[in-house]
Residue frames as qw, qx, qy, qz and C-alpha x, y, z in Angstrom:
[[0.558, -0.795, -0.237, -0.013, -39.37, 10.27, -56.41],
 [0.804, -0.182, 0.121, 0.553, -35.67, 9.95, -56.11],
 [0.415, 0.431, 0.337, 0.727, -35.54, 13.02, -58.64],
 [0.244, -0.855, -0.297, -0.349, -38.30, 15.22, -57.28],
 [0.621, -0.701, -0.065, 0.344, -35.97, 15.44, -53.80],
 [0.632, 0.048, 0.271, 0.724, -32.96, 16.45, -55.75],
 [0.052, 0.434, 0.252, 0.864, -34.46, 19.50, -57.55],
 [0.372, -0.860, -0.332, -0.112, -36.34, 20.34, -54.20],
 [0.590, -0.673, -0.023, 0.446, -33.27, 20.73, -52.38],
 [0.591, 0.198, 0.285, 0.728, -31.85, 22.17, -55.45],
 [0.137, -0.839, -0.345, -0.398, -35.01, 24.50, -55.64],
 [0.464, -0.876, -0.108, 0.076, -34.28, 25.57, -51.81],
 [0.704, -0.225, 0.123, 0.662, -30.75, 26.06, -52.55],
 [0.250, 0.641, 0.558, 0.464, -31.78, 28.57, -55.49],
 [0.242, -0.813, -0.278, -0.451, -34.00, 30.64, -53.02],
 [0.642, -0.654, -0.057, 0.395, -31.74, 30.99, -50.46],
 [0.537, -0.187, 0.141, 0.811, -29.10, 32.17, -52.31],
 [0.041, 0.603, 0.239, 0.760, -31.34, 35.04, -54.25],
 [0.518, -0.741, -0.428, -0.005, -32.42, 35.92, -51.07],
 [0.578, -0.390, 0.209, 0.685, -28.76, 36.59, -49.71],
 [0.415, -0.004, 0.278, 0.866, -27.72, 38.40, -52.69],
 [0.210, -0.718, -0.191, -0.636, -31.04, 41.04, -52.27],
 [0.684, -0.665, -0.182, 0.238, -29.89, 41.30, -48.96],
 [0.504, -0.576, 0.053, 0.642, -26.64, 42.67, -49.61],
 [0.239, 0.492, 0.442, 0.711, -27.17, 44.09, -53.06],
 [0.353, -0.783, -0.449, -0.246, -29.49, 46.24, -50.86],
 [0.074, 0.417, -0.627, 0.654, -27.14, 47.11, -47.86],
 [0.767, -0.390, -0.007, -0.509, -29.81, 45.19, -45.53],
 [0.432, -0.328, 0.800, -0.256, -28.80, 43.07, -42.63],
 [0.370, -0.009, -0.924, -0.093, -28.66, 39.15, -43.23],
 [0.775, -0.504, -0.095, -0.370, -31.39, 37.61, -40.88],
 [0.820, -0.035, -0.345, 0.456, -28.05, 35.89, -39.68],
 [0.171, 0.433, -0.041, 0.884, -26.84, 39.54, -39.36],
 [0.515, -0.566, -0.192, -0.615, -29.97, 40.72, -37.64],
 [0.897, -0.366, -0.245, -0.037, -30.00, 37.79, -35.11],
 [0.784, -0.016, -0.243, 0.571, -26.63, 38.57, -33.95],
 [0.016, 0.518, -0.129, 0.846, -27.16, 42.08, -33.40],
 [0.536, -0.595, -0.116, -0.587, -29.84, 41.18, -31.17],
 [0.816, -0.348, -0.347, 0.304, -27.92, 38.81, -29.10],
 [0.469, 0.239, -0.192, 0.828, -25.14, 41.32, -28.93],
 [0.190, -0.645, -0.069, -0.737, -27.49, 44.47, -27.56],
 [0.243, 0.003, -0.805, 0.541, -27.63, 45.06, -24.31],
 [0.475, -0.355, -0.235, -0.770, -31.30, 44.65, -22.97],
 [0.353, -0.132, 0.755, -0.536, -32.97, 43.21, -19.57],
 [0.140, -0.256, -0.955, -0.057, -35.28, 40.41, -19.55],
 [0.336, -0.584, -0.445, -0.590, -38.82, 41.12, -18.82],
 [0.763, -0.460, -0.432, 0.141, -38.33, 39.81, -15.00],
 [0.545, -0.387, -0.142, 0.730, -35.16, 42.17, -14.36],
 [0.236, 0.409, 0.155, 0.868, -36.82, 45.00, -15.88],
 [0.447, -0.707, -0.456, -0.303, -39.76, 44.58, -13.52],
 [0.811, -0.334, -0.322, 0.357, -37.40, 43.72, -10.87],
 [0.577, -0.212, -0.048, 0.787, -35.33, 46.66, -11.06],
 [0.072, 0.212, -0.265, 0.938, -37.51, 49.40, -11.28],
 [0.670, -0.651, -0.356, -0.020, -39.32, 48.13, -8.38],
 [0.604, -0.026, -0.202, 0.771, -35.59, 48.53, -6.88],
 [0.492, 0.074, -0.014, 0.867, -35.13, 51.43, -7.83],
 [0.311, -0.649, -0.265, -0.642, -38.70, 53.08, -7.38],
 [0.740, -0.571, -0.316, 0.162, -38.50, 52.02, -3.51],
 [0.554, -0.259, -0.133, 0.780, -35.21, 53.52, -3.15],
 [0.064, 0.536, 0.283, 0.793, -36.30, 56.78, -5.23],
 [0.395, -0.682, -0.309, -0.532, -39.39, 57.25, -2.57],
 [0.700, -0.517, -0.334, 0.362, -37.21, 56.43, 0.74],
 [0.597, -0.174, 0.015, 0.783, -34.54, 59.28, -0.05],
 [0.328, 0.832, 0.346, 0.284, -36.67, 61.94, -1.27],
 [0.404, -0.767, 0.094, 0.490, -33.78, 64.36, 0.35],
 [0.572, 0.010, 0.600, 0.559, -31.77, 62.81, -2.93],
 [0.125, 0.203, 0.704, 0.669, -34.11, 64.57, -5.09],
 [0.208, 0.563, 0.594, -0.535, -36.98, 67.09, -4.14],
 [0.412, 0.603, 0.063, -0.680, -39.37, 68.16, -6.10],
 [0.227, 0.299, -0.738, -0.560, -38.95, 65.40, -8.60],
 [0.854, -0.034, 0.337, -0.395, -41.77, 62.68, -9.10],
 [0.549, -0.245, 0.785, 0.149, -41.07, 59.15, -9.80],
 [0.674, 0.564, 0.477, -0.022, -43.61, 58.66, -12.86],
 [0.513, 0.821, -0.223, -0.117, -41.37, 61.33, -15.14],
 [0.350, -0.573, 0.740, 0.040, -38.43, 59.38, -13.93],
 [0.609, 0.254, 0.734, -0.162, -40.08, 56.01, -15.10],
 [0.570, 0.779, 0.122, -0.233, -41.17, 57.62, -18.38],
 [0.330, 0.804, -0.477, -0.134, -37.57, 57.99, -19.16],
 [0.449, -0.236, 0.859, -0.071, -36.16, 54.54, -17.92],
 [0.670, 0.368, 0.635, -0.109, -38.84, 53.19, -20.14],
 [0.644, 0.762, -0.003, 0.071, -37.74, 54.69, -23.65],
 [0.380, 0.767, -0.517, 0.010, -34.13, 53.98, -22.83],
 [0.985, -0.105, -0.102, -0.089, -33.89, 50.47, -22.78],
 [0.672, 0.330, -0.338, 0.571, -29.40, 50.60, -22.55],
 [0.066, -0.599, 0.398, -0.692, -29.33, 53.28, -20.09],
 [0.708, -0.395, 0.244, -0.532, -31.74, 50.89, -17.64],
 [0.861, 0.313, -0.298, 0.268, -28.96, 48.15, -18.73],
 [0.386, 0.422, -0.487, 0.660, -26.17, 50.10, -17.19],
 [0.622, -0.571, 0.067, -0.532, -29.01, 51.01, -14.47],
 [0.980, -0.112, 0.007, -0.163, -29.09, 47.27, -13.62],
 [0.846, 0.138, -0.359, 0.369, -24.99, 46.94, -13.47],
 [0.195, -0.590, 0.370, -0.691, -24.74, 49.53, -11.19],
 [0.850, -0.140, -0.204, -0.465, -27.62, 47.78, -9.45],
 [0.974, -0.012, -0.109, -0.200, -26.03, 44.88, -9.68],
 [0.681, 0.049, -0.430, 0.591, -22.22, 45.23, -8.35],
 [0.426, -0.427, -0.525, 0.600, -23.38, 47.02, -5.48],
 [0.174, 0.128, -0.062, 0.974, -23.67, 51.06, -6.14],
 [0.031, -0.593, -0.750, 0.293, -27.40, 51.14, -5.26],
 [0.201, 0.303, 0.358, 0.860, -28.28, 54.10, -8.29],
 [0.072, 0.656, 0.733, -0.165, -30.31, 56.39, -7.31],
 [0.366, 0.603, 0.309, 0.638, -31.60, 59.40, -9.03],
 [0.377, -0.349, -0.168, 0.841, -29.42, 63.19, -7.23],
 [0.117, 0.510, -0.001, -0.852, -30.79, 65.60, -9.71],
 [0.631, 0.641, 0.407, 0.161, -32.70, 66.83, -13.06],
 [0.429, -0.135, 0.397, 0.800, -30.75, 68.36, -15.79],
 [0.412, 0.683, 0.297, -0.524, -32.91, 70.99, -16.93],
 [0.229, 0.653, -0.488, -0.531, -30.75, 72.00, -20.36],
 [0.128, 0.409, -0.841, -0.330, -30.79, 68.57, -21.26],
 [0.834, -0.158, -0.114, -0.517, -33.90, 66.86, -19.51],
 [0.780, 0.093, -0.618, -0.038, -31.76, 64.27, -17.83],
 [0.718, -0.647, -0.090, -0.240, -32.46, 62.59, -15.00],
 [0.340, 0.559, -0.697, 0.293, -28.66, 61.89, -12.77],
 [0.919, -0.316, -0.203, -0.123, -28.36, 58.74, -11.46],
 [0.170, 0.719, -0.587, 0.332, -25.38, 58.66, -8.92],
 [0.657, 0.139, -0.714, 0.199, -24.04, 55.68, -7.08],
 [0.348, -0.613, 0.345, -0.620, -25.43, 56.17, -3.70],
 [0.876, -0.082, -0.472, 0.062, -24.39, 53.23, -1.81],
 [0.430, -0.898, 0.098, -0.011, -23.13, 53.85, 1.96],
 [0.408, -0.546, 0.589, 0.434, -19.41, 52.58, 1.07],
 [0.208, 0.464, -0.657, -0.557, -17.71, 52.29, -1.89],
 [0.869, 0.098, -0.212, -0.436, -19.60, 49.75, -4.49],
 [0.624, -0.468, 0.625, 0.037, -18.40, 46.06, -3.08],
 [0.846, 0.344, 0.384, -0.135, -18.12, 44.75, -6.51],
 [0.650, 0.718, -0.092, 0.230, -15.97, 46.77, -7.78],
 [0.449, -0.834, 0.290, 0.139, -13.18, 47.05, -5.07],
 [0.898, 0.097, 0.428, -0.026, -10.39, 46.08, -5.84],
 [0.625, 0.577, 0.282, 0.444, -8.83, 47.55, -8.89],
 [0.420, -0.406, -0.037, 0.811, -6.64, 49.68, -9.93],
 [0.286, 0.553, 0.066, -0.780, -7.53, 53.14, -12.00],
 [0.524, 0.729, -0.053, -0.437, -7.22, 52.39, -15.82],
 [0.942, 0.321, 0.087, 0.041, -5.93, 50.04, -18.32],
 [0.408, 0.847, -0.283, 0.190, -3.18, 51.91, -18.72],
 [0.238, -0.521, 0.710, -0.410, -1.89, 51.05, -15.02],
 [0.942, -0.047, 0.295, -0.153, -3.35, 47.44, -15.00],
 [0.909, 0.395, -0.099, 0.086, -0.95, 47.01, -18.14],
 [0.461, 0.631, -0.546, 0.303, 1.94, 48.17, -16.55],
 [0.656, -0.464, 0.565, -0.186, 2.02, 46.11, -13.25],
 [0.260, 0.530, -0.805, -0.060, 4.49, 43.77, -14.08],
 [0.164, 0.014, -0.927, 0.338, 3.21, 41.22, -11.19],
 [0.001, -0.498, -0.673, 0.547, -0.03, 40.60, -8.47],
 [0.011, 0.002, 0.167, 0.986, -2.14, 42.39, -10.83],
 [0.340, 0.173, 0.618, -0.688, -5.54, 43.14, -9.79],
 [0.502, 0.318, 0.755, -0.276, -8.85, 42.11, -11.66],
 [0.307, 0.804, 0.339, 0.380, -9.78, 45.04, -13.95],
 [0.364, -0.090, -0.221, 0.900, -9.90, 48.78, -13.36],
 [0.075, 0.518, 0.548, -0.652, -11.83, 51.23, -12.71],
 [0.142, 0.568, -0.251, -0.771, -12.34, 52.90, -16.03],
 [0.159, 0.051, -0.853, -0.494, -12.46, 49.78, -18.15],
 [0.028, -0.319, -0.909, 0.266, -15.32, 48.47, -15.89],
 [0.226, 0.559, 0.283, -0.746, -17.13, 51.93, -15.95],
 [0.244, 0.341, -0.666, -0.617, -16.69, 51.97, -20.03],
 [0.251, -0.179, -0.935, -0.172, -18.40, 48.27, -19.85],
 [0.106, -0.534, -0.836, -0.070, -21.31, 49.41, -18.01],
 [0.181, 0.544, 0.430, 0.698, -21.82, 52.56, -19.56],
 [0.496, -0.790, -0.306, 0.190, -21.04, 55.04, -16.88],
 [0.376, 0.728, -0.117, 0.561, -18.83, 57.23, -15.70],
 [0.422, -0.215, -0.620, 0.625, -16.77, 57.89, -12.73],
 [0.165, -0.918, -0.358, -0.047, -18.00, 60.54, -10.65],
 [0.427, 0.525, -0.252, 0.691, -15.55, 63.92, -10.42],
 [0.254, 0.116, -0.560, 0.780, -14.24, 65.70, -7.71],
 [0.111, -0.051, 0.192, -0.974, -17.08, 67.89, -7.73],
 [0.760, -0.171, -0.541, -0.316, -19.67, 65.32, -8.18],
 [0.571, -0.004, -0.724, 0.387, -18.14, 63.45, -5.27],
 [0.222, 0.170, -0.247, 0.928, -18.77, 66.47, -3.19],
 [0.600, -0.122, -0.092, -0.785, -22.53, 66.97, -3.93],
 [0.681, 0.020, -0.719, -0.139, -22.78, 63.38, -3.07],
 [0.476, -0.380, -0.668, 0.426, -21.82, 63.83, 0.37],
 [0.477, -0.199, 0.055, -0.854, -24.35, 66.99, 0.80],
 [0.683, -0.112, -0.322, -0.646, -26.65, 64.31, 0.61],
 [0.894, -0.427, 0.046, -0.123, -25.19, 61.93, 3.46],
 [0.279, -0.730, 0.623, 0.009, -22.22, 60.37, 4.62],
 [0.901, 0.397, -0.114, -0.134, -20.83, 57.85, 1.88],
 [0.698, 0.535, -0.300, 0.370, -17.63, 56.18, 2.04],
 [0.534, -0.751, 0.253, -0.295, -17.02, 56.57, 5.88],
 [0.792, -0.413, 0.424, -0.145, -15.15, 53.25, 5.46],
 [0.782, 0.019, 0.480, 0.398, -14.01, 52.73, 2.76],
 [0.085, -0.497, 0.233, 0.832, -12.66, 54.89, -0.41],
 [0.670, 0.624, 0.307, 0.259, -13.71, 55.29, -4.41],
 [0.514, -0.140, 0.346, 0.773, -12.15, 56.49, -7.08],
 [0.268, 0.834, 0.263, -0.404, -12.94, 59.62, -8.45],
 [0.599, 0.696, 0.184, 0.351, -11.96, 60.81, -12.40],
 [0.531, -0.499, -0.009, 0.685, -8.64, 61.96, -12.08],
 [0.312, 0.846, -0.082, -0.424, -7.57, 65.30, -13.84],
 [0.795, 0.593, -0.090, -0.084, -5.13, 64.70, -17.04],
 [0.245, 0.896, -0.246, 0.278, -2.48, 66.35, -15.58],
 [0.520, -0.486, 0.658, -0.247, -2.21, 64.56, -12.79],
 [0.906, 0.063, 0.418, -0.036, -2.59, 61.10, -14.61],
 [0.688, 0.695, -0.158, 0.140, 0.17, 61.89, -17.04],
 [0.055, -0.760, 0.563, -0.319, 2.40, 61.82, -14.32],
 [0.400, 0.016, -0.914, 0.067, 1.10, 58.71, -13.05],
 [0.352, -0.023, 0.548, -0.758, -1.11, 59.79, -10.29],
 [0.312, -0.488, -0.564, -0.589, -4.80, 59.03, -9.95],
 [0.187, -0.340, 0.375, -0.842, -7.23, 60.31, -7.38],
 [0.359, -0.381, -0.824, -0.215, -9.45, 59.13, -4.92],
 [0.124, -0.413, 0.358, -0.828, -11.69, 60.25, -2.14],
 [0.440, -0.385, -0.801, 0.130, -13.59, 59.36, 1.22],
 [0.221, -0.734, -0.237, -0.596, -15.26, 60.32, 4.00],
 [0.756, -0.113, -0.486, 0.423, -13.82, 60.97, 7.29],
 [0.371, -0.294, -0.540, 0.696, -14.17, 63.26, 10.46],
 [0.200, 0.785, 0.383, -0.444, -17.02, 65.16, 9.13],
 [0.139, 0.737, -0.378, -0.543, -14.61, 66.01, 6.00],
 [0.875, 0.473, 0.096, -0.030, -14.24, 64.91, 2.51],
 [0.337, -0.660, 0.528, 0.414, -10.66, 64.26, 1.82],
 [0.829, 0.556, -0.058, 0.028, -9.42, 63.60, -1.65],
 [0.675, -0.598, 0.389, 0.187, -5.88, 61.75, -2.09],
 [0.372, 0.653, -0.607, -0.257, -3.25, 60.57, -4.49],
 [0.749, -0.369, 0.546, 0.069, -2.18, 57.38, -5.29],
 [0.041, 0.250, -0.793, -0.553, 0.41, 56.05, -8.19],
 [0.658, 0.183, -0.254, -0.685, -2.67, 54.68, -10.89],
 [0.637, 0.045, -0.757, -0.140, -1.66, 51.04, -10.90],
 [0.178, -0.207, 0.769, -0.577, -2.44, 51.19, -6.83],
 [0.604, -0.377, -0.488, -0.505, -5.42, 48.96, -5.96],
 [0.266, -0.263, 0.593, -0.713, -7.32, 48.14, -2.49],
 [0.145, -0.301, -0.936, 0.111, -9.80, 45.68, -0.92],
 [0.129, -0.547, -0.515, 0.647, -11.21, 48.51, 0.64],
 [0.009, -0.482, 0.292, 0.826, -11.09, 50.72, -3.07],
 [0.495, 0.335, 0.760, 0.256, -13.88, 50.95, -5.50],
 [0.085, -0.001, 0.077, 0.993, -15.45, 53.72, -7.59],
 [0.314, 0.558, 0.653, -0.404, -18.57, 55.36, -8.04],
 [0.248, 0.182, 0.669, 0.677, -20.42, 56.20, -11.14],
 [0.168, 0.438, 0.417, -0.778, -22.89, 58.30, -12.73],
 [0.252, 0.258, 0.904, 0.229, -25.28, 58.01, -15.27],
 [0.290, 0.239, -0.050, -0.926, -27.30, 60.84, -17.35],
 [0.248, 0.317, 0.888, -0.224, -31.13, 59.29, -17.86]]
């Protein structure tokens, strides 16, 4: 009996290891391999996919100014075959920017989702522009930045001229500022830019990159 266990566990030792080595003889993922990709991906639960485009249909059908002549169901259609993009949806979403969808890209078929919260997102205040300026405050250095954060939840700032068409569509940032993608030229100098909304006018400003505010977050945008 004492034997038979021995050459079982010998047996399963055997078949594990041919297994492994037609695994990677093959190039094919381990099932270790596999299982670790899937933890790693970025994907919503069943509950916060429901949850969020419920969100994000409600907000779609209050603002139809945001977006005439689009319907929600081709919107939906795409959210639903791009399980990452409705990831980044959901961190918008979820540090305040309240996404909602500004336009359709005809040439490309994508739907633009643009931070359309009435002040800057409150999650992300706070920071200064870009890794570059986080690393060189010496002291009192703020959380993150604006750029690394966007990068992590697969966005993009919004540009000048983005920023602009944004406040066609209402009055955003009355109280507070965002950061807006700064040109090169001006960040090679150190600058970065930002902008708000104030006396009926959009004003766009300067500040050295490593600046950061309570009152300072950014907004983002998101092709769909």
């Amino acid at each position: 009996m004492i034997a038979f266990f021995g050459f079982g566990k010998c047996l399963n030792f055997l078949l594990a290891s041919f297994y492994l080595f037609l695994f990677e003889s093959k190039g094919m993922a381990t099932p270790k391999q596999t299982l670790s990709t899937m933890e790693n991906k970025k994907y919503l639960s069943a509950e916060q996919h429901s949850a969020l485009l419920s969100t994000l249909k409600e907000r779609f059908e209050k603002n139809t100014n945001r977006h005439k002549g689009l319907e929600w169901d081709n919107v939906q259609a795409k959210l639903e075959s791009n399980t990452e993009k409705l990831w980044s949806l959901n961190e918008m979403e979820r540090t305040g920017g309240e996404p909602d969808v500004v336009g359709h890209d005809t040439n490309t078929g994508e739907y633009l989702f643009y931070d359309c919260s009435s002040e800057s997102p409150k999650d992300r205040r706070g920071v200064c522009y870009d890794q570059q300026a986080l690393d060189a405050r010496k002291e009192h250095k703020p959380k993150n930045s604006a750029l690394a954060m966007a990068t992590a939840m697969g966005i993009e700032l919004l540009t000048e001229a983005q920023y602009r068409e944004l406040q066609q569509l209402g009055n955003f940032d009355t109280k507070t500022s965002s950061w807006i993608a700064t040109p090169a030229k001006i960040r090679t100098l150190g600058g970065a830019i930002f902008a708000d909304f104030r006396y009926d006018t959009v004003f766009v400003y300067h500040n050295g990159a490593e600046s950061y505010y309570a009152a300072r977050g950014f907004r983002g945008r998101l092709g769909v």
